[in-house]
C-alpha positions in Angstrom: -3.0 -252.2 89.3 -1.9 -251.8 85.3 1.1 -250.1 84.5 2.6 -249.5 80.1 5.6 -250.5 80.0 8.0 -249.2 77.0 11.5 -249.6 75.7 13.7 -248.1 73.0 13.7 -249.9 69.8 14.7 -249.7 66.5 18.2 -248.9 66.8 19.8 -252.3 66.4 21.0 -253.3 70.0 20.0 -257.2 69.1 18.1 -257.9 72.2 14.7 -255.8 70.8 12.5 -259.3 69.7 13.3 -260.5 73.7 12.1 -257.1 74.9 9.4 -256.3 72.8 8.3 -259.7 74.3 7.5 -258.5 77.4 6.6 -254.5 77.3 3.2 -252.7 76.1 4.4 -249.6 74.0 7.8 -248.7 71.9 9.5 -245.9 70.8 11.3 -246.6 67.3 14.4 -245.4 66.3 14.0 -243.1 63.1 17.4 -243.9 61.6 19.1 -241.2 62.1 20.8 -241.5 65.6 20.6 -245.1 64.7 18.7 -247.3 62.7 17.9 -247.7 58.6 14.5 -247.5 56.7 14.8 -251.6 56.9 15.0 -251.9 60.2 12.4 -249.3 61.0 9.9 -251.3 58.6 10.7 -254.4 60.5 10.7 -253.2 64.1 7.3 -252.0 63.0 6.1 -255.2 61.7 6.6 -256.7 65.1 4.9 -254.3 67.2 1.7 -254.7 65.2 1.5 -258.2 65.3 2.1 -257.8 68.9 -0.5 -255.2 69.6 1.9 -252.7 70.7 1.4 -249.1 70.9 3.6 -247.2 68.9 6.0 -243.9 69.4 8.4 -242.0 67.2 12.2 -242.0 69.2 13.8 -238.6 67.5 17.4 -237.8 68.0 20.3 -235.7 67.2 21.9 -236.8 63.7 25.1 -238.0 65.3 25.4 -241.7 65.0 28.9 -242.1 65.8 27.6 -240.9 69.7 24.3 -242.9 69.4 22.4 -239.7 69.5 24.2 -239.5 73.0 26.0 -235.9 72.8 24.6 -232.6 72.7 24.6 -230.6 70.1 24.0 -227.1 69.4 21.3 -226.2 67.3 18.9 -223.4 66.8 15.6 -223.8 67.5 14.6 -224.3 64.0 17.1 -226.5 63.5 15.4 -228.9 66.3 11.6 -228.1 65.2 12.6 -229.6 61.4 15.2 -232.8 62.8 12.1 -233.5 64.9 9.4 -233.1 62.9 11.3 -234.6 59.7 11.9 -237.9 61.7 8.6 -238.4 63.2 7.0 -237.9 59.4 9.7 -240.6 58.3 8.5 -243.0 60.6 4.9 -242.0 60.0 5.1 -243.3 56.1 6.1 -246.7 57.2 3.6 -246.9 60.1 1.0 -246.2 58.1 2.3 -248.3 55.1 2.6 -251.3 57.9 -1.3 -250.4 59.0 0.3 -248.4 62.5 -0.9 -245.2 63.9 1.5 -243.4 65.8 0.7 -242.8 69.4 3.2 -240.6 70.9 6.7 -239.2 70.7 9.6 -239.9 72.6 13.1 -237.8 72.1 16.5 -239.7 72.2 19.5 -239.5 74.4 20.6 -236.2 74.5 18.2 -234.6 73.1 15.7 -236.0 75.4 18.3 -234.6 78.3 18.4 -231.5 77.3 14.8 -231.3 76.8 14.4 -231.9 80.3 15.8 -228.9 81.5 16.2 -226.5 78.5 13.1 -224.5 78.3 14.1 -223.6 74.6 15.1 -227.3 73.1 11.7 -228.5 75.4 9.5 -225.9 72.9 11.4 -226.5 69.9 10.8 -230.5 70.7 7.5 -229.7 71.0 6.7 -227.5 67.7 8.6 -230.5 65.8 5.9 -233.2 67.6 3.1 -230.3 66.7 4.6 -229.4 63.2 3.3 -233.4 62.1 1.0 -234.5 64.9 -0.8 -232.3 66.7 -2.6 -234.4 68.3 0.1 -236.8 70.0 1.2 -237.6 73.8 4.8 -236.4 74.7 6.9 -239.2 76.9 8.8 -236.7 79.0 9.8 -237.0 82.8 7.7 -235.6 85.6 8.4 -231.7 86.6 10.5 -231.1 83.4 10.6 -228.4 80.6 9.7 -231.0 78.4 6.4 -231.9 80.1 5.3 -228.2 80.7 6.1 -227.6 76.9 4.0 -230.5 75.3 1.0 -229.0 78.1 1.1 -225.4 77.7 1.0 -226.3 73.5 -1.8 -228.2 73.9 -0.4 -231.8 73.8 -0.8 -234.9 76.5 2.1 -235.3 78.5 3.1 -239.4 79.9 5.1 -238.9 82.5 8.0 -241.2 82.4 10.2 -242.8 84.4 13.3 -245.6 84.0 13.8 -248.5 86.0 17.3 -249.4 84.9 18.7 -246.4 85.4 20.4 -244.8 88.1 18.8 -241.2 89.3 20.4 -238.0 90.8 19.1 -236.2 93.8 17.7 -233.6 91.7 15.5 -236.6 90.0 17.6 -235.9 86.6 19.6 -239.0 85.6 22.7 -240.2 86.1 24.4 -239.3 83.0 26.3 -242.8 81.2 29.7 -241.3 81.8 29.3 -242.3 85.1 29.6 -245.8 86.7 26.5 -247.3 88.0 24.0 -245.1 85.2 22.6 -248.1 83.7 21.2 -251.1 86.4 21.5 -254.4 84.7 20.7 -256.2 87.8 17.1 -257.8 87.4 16.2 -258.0 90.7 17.1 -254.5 91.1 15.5 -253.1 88.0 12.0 -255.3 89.4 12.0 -253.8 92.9 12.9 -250.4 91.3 9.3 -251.1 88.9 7.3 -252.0 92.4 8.7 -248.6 93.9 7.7 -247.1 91.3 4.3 -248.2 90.7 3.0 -248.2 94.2 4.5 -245.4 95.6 6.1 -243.0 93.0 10.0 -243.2 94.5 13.3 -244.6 93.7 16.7 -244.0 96.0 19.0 -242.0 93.9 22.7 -242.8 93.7 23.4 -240.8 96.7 20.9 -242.3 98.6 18.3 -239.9 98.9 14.5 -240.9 98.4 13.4 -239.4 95.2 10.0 -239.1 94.1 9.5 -239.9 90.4 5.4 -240.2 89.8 4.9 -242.2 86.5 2.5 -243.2 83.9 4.7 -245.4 82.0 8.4 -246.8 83.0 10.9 -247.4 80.1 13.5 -250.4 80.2 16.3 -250.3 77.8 16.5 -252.9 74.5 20.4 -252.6 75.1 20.7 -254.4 78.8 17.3 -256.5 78.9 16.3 -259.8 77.9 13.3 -261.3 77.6 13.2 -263.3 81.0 13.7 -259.5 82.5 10.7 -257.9 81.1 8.4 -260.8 81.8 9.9 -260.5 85.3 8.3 -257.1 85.5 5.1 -258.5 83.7 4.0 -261.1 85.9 5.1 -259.1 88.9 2.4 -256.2 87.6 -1.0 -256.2 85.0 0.0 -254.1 82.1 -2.1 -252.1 80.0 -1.4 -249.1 77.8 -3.3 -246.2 79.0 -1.8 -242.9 77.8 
């Protein structure tokens, strides 16, 4: 049984060279809810001489929140942040000899997108507006996810195994104690769940389904010895 494994990179939480150790794809920061040019061209670097499949990680311009706020913007206004972040990762992916393989949004954005029939389109006509031929990371039976199908575009379901879930299979927002799991045996049983049979417990206690294609662990509370947990517990292979 394979499953891709991808984390959030790019964005200067210091554990990424550990992480990127042990995962299969990654989703890179476009310097604007965090990151430089630099840093970008760096985190690149190492994901080709890995062999790591690649993704643009688009956010709201609002670094002092890390991208995590929401923000009100038009429609257009999304399209153009989107699309203007994925073609400045582009340049340097194809500079460092990268083709991009998918999109993932950040933090809010990404939230919102979950739910919010209009940000999940105007997401999607940013991915479209530079790649229109590009898988979406989105989570299963959201807006995002019917957006990047009905346009045309491969959706990846995604689901997290260090963070907590709701009933309603949304997350538990960061506000709230107990979002983010740093516990590694916890995060691995939470991978196994998901892997062979599509649940996690929420917070509350329910059984939640969440069916996935890849499962995301954050560069911000992992370490190396964490992700190659995960590895050697499961084959990995990228396949989206």
């Amino acid at each position: 049984m394979t499953v891709d494994l991808n984390a959030d990179v790019g964005e200067g939480a210091g554990e990424d060279d550990a992480v990127m150790a042990g995962v299969t794809s990654v989703n890179v920061a476009c310097g604007v809810h965090a990151g430089s040019r630099a840093l970008m061209a760096a985190t690149l670097a190492v994901a080709r001489n890995r062999g790591l499949a690649v993704g643009a990680h688009p956010g709201y311009a609002d670094r002092a929140g890390s991208g995590r706020r929401e923000l009100d913007l038009t429609s257009a206004e999304i399209t153009a942040l989107v699309a203007d972040q994925i073609r400045s990762l582009d340049e340097l992916a194809a500079a460092a000899g990268v083709s991009l393989a998918h999109v993932k949004p950040h933090g809010a954005l990404y939230n919102q997108a979950v739910y919010d029939e209009r940000i999940a389109r105007a997401v999607v006509e940013g991915v479209r507006a530079h790649t229109p031929a590009i898988a979406v990371f989105a989570p299963p039976e959201s807006a995002l996810l019917r957006a990047a199908g009905d346009a045309g575009l491969r959706g990846v379901r995604e689901a997290f195994a260090d963070r907590s879930y709701q009933a309603n299979g949304r997350l538990v927002p960061r506000s709230q104690p107990g979002a983010v799991i740093t516990d590694q045996a916890a995060v691995v049983e939470r991978a196994r769940r998901l892997v062979l049979e599509g649940t996690l417990t929420a917070a509350s206690g329910e059984v939640v389904a969440v069916p996935c294609d890849t499962i995301c662990v954050h560069a911000d509370t992992r370490s190396e010895e964490h992700t190659s947990e995960l590895q050697s517990r499961f084959g990995i292979s990228y396949a989206v």
